[in-house]
Structures are given as structure tokens and as C-alpha cells.
C-alpha positions, 0 to 999 in steps of 0.5 A: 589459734596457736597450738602449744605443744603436749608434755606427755611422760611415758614410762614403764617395766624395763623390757616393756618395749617403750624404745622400741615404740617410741622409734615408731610412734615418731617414724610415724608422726615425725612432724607432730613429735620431739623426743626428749633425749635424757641424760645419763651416766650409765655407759652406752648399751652396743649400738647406742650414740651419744646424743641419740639414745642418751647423752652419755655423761660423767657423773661430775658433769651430771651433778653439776647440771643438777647444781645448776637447776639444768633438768626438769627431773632426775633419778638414779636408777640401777646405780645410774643417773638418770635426767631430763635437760629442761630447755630442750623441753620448753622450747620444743612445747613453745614451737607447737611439738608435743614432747616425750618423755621415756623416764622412770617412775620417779622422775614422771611423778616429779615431772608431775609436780612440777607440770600439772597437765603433763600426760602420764602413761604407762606401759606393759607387756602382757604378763610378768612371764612375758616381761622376764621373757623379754629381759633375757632376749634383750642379751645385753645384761647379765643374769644379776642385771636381769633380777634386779630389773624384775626386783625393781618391776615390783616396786614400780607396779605400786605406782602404776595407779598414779598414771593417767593411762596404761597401754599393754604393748603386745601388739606393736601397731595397735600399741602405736595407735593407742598412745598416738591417741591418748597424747593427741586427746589432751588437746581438747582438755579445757585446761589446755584451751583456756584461751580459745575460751576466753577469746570466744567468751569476749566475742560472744560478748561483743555481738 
């Protein structure tokens, strides 16, 4: 039986790691995952590639995609867009991989929509102390920046209950294993083994 692929949406606070646990969880299991790149119109962070991290686009090219029904979801987020290209999705699913989404709050719940079965999952430092502490290591953004990530962690955390699960990344390892964990689950649901189903049902039926 051929094994479609997972869509599984993992969101979070910015400077909840999510980056950084998604680098492990596909060093890990590279031939059981597909990363979703996004696209955006923010610029590029120091040591971020187009077409590694993002694809980096003008916001002329990015409404366009959006005109054209090109992306699954999209937000903007900070003044920036925010988007996920829909074909590499698909084709990815079709092929067996479980795909991963790293996008904000917004754009899972439309995800949601769109994908009943798509996974939802959450991700947290342990404490708002912590998610602060984190924000000013990064180094990367000015104090302003800074503030209005925590300003927006707060209305984030309304949606937290909408997830199908909430990880709490203290412990990187344990945090890889867990999410790891959670995606390949979904592929006892029933609701994804409605085939088998109907395959065993017909066998049993001609015995």
C-alpha cells in the first residue's frame, strides 16, 4: 500500500527555536521529510540564502503569486509577507514525504481550512522569560523589533488552544523526538487509512 505523505503546520513564538529544530529534525530523518520553503518579502537575515531559508521576493512578485492562486497561505506579518508556494507542497505529499510547514498562526489556521487533516503543532520555550531571553541573543534586531515580537507573542498565545499539539522546546534532543513523534502518529489515524480499509473490507468480503 502506497503511503501518502503527512501535512503537518509547526508554528510558534518567534525565538521559540523552531529554525533550529527543524535543521535537526530533517538531519535526522532527511529521507522521511520535505521542508516547505516559504516565501517572503522581508530581507534576508546574515547567513540566510535565497531558496534555502526563504525565497526572498519583491512584494510586486508576491501579490502576483497571490492573483494567481500560487500559495496555499499567506500573511503578512511585522510589515512583511509571508506565503507558502502550493505545488511544491503537493508534489512532495504525492511522492511519500511528510511536509513541513514553519509559518505563523494565520496562515496554519488557513492551512487548516483548506487541509482538514493537516497536523497543527505548537511550539514554546518554557517561560516568557525565557522567550525574551532568547530574542535578545539572537542579536540580529534592534530593541524596537524586539518588543514588537513580544507584543505579538501575546496575541499569538489566544491561539494556542486551536493546535493539535504543544511541544515545549527546552531540551533540543527531547523536543526533536517528540515532534518526530507527534507527525508520524498521524499515519495511523483512520482518517488517513481509509483505503486500507476499504481494500480489507472487500477481501474479507470475498473469502
Amino acid at each position: 500500500m502506497s503511503r501518502k505523505g503527512i501535512l503537518a503546520v509547526v508554528s510558534g513564538f518567534s525565538g521559540a527555536g523552531k529554525g533550529t529544530l527543524m535543521k535537526e529534525l530533517l538531519r535526522r530523518y532527511a529521507d522521511r521529510y520535505a521542508l516547505s520553503i516559504s516565501a517572503t518579502t522581508r530581507r534576508p537575515r546574515t547567513g540566510e540564502e535565497h531558496g534555502r531559508e526563504y525565497f526572498f521576493i519583491a512584494k510586486d512578485d508576491f501579490e502576483q503569486m497571490i492573483e494567481e492562486d500560487a500559495l496555499i497561505e499567506y500573511a503578512c506579518y511585522v510589515g512583511n509577507y509571508y506565503g507558502t508556494p502550493k505545488y511544491y507542497v503537493l508534489e512532495q505529499m504525492e511522492a511519500g514525504k511528510d511536509v513541513i510547514l514553519e509559518i505563523e498562526m494565520q496562515g496554519a489556521l488557513k492551512v487548516k481550512e483548506e487541509f482538514p487533516e493537516t497536523l497543527l503543532v505548537f511550539i514554546t520555550p518554557p517561560s516568557a522569560a525565557d522567550l525574551e531571553k532568547r530574542l535578545k541573543g539572537r542579536g540580529t534586531e534592534t530593541e524596537a523589533v524586539i518588543r514588537d515580537r513580544l507584543k505579538r507573542a501575546v496575541e499569538e498565545a489566544d491561539f494556542m488552544e486551536q493546535y493539535d499539539f504543544l511541544l515545549i522546546n527546552d531540551q533540543l534532543e527531547l523536543c526533536v523526538k517528540e515532534l518526530h513523534g507527534v507527525i508520524q502518529a498521524q499515519h495511523e489515524k483512520v482518517s488517513n487509512n481509509l483505503d486500507f480499509i476499504h481494500e480489507m473490507k472487500a477481501e474479507l468480503n470475498n473469502l
